[in-house]
C-alpha positions in Angstrom: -5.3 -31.8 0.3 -6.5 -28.3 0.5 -3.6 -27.3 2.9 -1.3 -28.6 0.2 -2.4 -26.0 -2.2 -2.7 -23.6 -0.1 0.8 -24.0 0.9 2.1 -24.4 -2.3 0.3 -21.0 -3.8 1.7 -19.5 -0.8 5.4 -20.6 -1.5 5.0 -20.1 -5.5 3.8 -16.1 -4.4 6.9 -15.6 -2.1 9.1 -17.1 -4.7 7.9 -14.6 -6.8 7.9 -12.1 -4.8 11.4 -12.6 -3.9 12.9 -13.5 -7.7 10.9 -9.7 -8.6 12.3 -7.9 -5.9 15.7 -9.6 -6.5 15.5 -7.8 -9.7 14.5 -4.4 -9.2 17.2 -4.3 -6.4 19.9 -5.5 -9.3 18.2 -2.7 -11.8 18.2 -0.2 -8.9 22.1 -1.1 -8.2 22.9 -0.8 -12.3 21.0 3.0 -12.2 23.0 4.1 -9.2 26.0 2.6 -10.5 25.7 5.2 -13.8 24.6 8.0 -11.6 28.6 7.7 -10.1 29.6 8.1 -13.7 27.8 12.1 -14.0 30.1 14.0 -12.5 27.8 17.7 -12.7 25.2 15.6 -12.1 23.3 17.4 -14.7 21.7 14.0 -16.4 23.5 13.6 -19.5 27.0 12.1 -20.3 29.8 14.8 -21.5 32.7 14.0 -23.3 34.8 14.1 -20.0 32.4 11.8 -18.2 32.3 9.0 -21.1 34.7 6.0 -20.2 34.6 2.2 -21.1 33.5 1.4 -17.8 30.3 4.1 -18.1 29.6 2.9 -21.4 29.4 -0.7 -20.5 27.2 0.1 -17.4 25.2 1.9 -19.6 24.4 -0.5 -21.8 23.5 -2.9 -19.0 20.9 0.1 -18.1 19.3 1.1 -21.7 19.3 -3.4 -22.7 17.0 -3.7 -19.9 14.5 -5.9 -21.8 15.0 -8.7 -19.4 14.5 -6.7 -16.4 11.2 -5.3 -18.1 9.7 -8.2 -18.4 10.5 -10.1 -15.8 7.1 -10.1 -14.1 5.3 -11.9 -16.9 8.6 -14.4 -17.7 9.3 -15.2 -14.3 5.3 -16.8 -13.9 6.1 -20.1 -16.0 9.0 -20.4 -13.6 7.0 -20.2 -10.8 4.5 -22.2 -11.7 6.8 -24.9 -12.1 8.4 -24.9 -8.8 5.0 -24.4 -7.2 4.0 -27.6 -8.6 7.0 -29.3 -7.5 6.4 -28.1 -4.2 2.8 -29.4 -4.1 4.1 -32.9 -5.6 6.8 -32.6 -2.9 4.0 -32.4 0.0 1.7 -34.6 -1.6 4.9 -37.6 -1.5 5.9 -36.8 2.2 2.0 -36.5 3.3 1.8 -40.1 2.1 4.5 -41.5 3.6 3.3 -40.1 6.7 0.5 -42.4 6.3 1.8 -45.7 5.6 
């Protein structure tokens, strides 16, 4: 029974880990992505630099509430598979038995 959990908080941890790291790769990609977009690379957005593509990959970068919170909205998720996991082991464990 113990192993069960154990397992279980060890897969709902790397799940987590993963779906976090998933997303600061995807915010990383976004911030390079705008970077192309300064030309003099002086950290601000000239007239000459602004086009419909920058300002749409901008908004994806400054709208980043999602992203921001992702470590505390992603834990209900995780919790949930974790649990499905555990119900998943506890099934197969019995059917082991019989």
């Amino acid at each position: 029974m113990k192993n069960k959990i154990k397992y279980s908080l060890i897969f709902s941890l790397v799940l987590y880990l993963l779906a976090n790291l998933f997303i600061i790769i995807q915010e990383k990609y976004y911030e390079d992505n705008l970077k192309n977009y300064d030309l003099n690379e002086n950290g601000f957005f000239e007239e000459n630099e602004r086009t419909k593509k920058q300002q749409i990959i901008q908004e994806i970068v400054a709208g980043d509430t999602a992203r921001t919170l992702a470590p505390i909205t992603t834990i209900p998720i995780i919790i949930i598979f974790g649990f499905l996991f555990w119900s998943t082991l506890k099934i197969v464990g019995r059917k082991k038995l019989t």
